[in-house]
Wavefront OBJ file of the C-alpha trace (Angstrom):
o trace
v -153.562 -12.350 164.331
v -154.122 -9.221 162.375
v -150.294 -9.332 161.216
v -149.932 -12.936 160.851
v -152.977 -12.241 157.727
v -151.332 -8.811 156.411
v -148.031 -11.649 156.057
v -150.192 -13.993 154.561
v -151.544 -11.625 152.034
v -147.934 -10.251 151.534
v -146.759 -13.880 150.978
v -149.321 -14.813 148.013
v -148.674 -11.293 146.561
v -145.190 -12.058 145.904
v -145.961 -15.847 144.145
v -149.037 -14.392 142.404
v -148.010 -10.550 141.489
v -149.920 -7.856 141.481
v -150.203 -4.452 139.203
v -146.785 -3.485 140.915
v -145.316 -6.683 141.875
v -143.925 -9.220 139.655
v -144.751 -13.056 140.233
v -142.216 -15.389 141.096
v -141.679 -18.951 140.115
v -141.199 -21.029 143.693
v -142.011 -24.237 142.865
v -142.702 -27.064 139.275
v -146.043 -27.509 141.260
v -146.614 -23.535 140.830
v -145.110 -23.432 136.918
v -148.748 -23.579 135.391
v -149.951 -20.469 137.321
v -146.556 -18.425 137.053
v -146.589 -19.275 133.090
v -150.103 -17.872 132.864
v -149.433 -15.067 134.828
v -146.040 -13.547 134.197
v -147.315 -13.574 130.222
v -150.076 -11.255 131.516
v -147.899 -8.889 133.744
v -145.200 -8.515 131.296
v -147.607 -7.751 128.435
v -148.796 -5.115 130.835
v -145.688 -3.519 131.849
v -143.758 -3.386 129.047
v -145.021 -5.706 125.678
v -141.862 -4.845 124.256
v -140.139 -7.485 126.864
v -142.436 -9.717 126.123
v -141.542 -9.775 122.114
v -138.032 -9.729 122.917
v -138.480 -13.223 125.026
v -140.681 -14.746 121.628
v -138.119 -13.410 119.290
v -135.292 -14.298 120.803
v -131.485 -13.200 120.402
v -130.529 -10.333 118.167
v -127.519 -9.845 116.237
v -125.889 -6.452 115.437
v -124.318 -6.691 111.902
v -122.888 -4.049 109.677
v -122.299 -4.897 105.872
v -118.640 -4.133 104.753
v -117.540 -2.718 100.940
v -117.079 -6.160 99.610
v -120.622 -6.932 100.944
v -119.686 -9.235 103.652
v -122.217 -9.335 106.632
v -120.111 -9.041 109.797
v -120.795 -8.088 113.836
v -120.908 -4.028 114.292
v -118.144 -3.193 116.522
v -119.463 -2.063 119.883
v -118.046 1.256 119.560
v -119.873 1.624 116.223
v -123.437 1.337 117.241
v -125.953 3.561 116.639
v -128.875 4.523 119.504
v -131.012 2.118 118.130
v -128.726 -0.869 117.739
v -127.880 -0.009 121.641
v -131.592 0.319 122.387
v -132.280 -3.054 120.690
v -129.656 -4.528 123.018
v -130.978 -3.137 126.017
v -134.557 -4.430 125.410
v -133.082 -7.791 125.220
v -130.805 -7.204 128.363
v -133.982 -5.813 129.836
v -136.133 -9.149 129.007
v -133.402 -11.150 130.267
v -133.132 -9.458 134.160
v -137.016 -9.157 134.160
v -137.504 -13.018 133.620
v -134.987 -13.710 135.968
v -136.046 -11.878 139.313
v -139.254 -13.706 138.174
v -137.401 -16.708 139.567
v -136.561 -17.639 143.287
v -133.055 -18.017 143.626
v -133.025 -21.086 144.272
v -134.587 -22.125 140.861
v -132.192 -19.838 138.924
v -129.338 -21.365 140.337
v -129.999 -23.934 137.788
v -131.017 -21.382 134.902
v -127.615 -19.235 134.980
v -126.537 -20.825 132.060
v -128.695 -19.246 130.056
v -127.785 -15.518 128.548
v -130.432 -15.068 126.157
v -133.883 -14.543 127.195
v -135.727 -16.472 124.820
v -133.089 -19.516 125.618
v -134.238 -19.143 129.067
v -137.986 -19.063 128.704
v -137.879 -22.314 126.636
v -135.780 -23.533 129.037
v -138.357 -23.385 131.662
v -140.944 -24.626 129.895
v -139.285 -27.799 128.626
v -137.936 -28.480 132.469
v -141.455 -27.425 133.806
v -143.868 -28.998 131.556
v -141.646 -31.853 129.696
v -141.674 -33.309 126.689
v -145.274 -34.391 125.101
v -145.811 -37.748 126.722
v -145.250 -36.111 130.151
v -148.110 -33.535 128.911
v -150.232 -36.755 127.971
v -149.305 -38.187 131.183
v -150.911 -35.483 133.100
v -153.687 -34.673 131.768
v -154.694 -37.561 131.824
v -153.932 -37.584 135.994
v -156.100 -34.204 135.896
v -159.435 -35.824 133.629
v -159.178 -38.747 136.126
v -158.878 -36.078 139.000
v -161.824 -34.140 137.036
v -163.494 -37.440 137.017
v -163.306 -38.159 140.722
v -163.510 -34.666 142.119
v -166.167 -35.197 144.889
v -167.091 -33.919 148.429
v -165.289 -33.871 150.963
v -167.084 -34.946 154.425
v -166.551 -32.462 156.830
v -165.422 -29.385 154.553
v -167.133 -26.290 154.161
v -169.016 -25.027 150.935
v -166.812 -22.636 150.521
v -163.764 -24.816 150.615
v -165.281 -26.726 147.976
v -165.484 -24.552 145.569
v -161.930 -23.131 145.936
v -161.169 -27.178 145.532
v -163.055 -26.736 142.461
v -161.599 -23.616 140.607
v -157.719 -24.722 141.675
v -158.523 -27.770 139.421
v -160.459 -26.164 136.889
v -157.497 -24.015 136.158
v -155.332 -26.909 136.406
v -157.423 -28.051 133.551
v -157.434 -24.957 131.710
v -153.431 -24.894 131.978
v -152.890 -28.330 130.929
v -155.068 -27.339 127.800
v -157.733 -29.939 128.336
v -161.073 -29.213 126.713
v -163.822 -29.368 128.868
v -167.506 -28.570 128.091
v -169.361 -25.673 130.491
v -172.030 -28.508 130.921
v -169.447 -30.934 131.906
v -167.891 -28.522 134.488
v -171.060 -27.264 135.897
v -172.675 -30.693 136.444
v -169.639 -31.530 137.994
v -169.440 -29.143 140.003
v -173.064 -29.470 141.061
v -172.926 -33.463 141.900
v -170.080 -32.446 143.908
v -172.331 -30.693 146.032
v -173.524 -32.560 149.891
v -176.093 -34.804 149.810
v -178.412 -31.937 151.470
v -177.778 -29.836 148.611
v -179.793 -32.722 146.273
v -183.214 -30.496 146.353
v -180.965 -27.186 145.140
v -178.981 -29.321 142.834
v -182.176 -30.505 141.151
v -183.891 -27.427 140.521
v -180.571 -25.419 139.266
v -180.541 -28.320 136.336
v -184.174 -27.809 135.683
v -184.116 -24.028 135.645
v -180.734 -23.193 134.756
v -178.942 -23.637 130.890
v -175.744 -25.281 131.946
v -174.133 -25.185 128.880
v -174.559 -20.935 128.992
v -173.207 -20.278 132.402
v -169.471 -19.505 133.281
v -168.210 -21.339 136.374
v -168.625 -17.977 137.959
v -171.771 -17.709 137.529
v -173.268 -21.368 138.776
v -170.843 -20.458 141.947
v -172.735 -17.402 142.349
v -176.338 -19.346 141.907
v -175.095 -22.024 144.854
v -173.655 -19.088 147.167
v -177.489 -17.279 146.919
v -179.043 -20.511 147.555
v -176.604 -20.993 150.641
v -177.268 -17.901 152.147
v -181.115 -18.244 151.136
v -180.779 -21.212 153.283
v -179.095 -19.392 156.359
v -181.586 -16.872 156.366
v -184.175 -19.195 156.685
l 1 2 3 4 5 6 7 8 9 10 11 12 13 14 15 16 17 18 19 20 21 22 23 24 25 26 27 28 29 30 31 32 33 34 35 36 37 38 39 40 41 42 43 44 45 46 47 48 49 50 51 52 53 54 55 56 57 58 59 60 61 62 63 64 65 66 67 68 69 70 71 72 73 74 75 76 77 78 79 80 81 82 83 84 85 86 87 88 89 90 91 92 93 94 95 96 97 98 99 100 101 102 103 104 105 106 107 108 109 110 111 112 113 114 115 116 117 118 119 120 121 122 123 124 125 126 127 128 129 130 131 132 133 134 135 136 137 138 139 140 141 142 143 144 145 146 147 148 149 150 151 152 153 154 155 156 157 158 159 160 161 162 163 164 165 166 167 168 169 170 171 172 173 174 175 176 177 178 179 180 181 182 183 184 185 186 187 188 189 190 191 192 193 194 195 196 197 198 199 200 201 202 203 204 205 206 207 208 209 210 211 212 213 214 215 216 217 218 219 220 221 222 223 224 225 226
């Protein structure tokens, strides 16, 4: 059992990353996370990877007597026209062990970085009415988010922050009220005495998510204790 968790864990390192483990793309459902995250871990290793990928390719010119701009001749670069290369090569292999292999099978086209990366996002997040057309699935999610007979508290909430970053992804604006009365009403229908006097005593348009999740956990194990 013990093994079959340390796997686990191992497993949802390697999608999510870590401080010493990059993130990898697996699936389209999985693009909003990865996007998110391999940003921050690349901005953390190295930022200079990161501005290659925005700036795209480089080109290595020289400017001859009769003031013609013209590629530099491998053999003629300097250490920084080879270190300017290399940051780009650099961007390029770290973007693509970000990928499983079987989704950069269909990226190997692609030799520049910043190609790539807009690559992704176009084939991953689509054009804008396929943006339109899903967040509009995730407000009517939002919308209908509700309990779930049977589940656990706990399981709830992780329901709850998996959309809410959904949301946040698909760059929907929602209010703090509208997320923690949501939230809230989500709640069981024993919960409708806690509910009640969280609205009454708590400002909902202050708190983080975090924060309301921490209020319902205290009253949970208030609850237990009792």
């Amino acid at each position: 059992m013990e093994s079959q968790t340390m796997s686990a864990h191992h497993e949802l390192d390697g999608i999510m990353g870590t401080t010493s483990r990059i993130p990898r793309l697996l699936s389209a459902e999985g693009f909003p996370e990865w996007k998110y995250r391999i940003e921050k871990y690349i901005k953390m290793k190295d930022f200079k990877i990161w501005r290659s990928i925005l700036r795209g390719p480089i080109r290595i010119t020289t400017t001859l007597e009769d003031r013609t701009v013209t590629d530099k001749q491998v053999e003629n670069y300097t250490d920084d026209d080879f270190e300017r290369v290399e940051e780009q090569e650099k961007a390029l292999a770290t973007l693509t062990m970000d990928l499983s292999p079987k989704i950069a099978q269909g990226f190997r086209e692609y030799t520049f970085v910043k190609a790539l990366w807009e690559a992704l996002i176009e084939v991953y997040e689509g054009n804008e009415d396929i943006k339109q057309i899903r967040q509009d699935m995730l407000r009517k999610k939002f919308t209908m988010f509700n309990y779930v007979l049977g589940k656990s508290l706990e399981t709830q909430m992780k329901r709850f922050i998996t959309l809410t970053t959904e949301i946040s992804s698909a760059i929907i604006l929602v209010t703090r009220s509208e997320i923690n009365k949501k939230l809230l009403n989500s709640l069981p229908k024993s919960w409708d005495m806690n509910v009640s006097v969280i609205k009454k005593t708590k400002d909902l348009n202050r708190l983080s998510l975090a924060e309301t999740m921490t209020i319902i956990k205290a009253c949970d194990l208030d609850e237990k204790q009792r």
